[in-house]
C-alpha positions as CSV (number, residue, x, y, z in Angstrom):
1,X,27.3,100.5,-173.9
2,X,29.9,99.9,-176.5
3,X,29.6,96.0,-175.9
4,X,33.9,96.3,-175.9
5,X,34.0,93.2,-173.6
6,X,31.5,91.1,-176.0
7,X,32.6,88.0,-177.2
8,X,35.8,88.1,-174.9
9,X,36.6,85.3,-172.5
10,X,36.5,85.4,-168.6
11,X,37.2,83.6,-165.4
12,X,37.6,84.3,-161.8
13,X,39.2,84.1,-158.5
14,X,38.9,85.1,-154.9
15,X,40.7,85.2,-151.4
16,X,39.7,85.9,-148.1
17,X,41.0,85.1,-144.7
18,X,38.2,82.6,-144.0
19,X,37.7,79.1,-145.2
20,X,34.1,80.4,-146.9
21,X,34.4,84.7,-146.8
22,X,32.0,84.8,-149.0
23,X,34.2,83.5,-151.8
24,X,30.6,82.2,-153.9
25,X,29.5,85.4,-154.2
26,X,31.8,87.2,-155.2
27,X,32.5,84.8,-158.2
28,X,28.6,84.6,-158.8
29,X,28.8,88.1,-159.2
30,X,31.9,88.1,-161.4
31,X,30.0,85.6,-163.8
32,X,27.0,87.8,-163.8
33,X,29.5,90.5,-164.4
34,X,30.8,88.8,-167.4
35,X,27.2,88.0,-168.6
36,X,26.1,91.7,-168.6
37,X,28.8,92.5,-170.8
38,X,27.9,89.2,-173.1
39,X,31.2,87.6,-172.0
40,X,32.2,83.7,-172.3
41,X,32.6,82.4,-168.9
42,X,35.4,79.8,-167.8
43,X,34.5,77.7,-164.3
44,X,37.5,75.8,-162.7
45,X,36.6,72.5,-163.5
46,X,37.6,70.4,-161.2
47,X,35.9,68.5,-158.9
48,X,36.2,69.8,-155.2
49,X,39.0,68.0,-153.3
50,X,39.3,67.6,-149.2
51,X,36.2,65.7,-148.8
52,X,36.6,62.5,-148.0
53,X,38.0,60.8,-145.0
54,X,41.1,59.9,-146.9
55,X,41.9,62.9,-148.6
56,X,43.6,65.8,-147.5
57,X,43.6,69.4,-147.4
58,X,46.5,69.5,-150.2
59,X,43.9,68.3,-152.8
60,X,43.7,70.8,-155.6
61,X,39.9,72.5,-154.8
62,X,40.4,72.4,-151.1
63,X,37.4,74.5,-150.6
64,X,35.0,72.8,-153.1
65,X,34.3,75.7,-156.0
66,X,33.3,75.2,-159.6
67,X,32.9,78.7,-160.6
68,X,36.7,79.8,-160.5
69,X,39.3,79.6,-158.0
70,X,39.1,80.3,-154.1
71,X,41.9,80.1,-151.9
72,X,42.5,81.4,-148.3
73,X,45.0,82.8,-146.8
74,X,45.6,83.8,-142.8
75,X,44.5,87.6,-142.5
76,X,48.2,88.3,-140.6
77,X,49.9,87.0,-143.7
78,X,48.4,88.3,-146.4
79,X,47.6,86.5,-149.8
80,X,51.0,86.7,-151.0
81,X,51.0,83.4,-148.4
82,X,47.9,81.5,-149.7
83,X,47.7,77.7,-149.1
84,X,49.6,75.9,-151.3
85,X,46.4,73.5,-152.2
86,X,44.6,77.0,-153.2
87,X,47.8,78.1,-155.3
88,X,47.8,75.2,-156.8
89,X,44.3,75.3,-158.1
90,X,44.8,78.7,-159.1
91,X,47.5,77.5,-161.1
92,X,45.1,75.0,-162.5
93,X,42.9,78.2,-163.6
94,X,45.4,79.8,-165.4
95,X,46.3,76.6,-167.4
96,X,42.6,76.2,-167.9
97,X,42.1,79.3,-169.3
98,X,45.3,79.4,-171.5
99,X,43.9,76.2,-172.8
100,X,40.1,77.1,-173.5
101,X,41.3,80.2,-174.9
102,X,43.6,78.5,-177.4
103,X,40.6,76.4,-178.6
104,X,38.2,79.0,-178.3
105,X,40.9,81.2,-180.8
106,X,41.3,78.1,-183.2
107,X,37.5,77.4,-183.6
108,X,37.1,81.0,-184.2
109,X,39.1,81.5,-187.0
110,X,37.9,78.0,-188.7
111,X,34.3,79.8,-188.3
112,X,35.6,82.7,-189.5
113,X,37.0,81.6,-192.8
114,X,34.6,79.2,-193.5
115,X,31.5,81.5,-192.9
116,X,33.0,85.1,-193.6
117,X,32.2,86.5,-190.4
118,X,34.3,88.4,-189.0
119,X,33.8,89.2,-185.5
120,X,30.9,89.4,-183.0
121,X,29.2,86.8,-184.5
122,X,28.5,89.3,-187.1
123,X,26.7,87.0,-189.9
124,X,27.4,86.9,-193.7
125,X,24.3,88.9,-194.4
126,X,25.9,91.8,-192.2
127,X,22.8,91.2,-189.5
């Protein structure tokens, strides 16, 4: 109700012990998450890997997702032994988020200055 999360940026990432597990609904419901709370989603943005006959399942985006990350991991290993492929893209994730975030931060305080707002995209006016 407070609207704490508005503004703020978000991204997402899931394992299961299947190649599919459901993986596309639980980040469609992680965006929609983040879009009830009026937050800036981050997809993975890469294109999926592992589909053609010559590549391979160590392509980054093994599993083909362009919300956020999905990786799989054998259920009698846990996900501390994820695919290295899916590791990999989660990697690419993080770096993708560091990196959004840093422009997002830059633009923000260019806006800021040069239009007096101050957060919440709060106008001059104060409406």
């Amino acid at each position: 109700m407070q609207q704490s999360w508005q503004d703020k940026l978000a991204a997402g990432f899931t394992n299961s012990g299947s190649m599919s597990g459901d993986k596309l609904h639980t980040l469609q419901y992680l965006s929609l998450l983040a879009a009830q709370h009026g937050m800036h989603w981050i997809s993975l943005g890469l294109l999926p890997g592992w589909n053609t006959t010559v590549a391979s399942e160590h392509d980054d985006n093994r599993l083909g997702f362009y919300l956020g990350a999905g990786a799989q991991s054998w259920n009698d290993q846990g996900p501390d032994a994820a695919h290295r492929a899916d590791l990999n893209t989660a990697r690419h994730i993080g770096r993708r988020v560091a990196s959004v975030t840093h422009t997002f931060a830059a633009g923000h305080s260019a806006t800021s200055k040069e239009t007096g707002v101050l957060s919440r995209g709060i106008s001059p006016t104060g409406r």
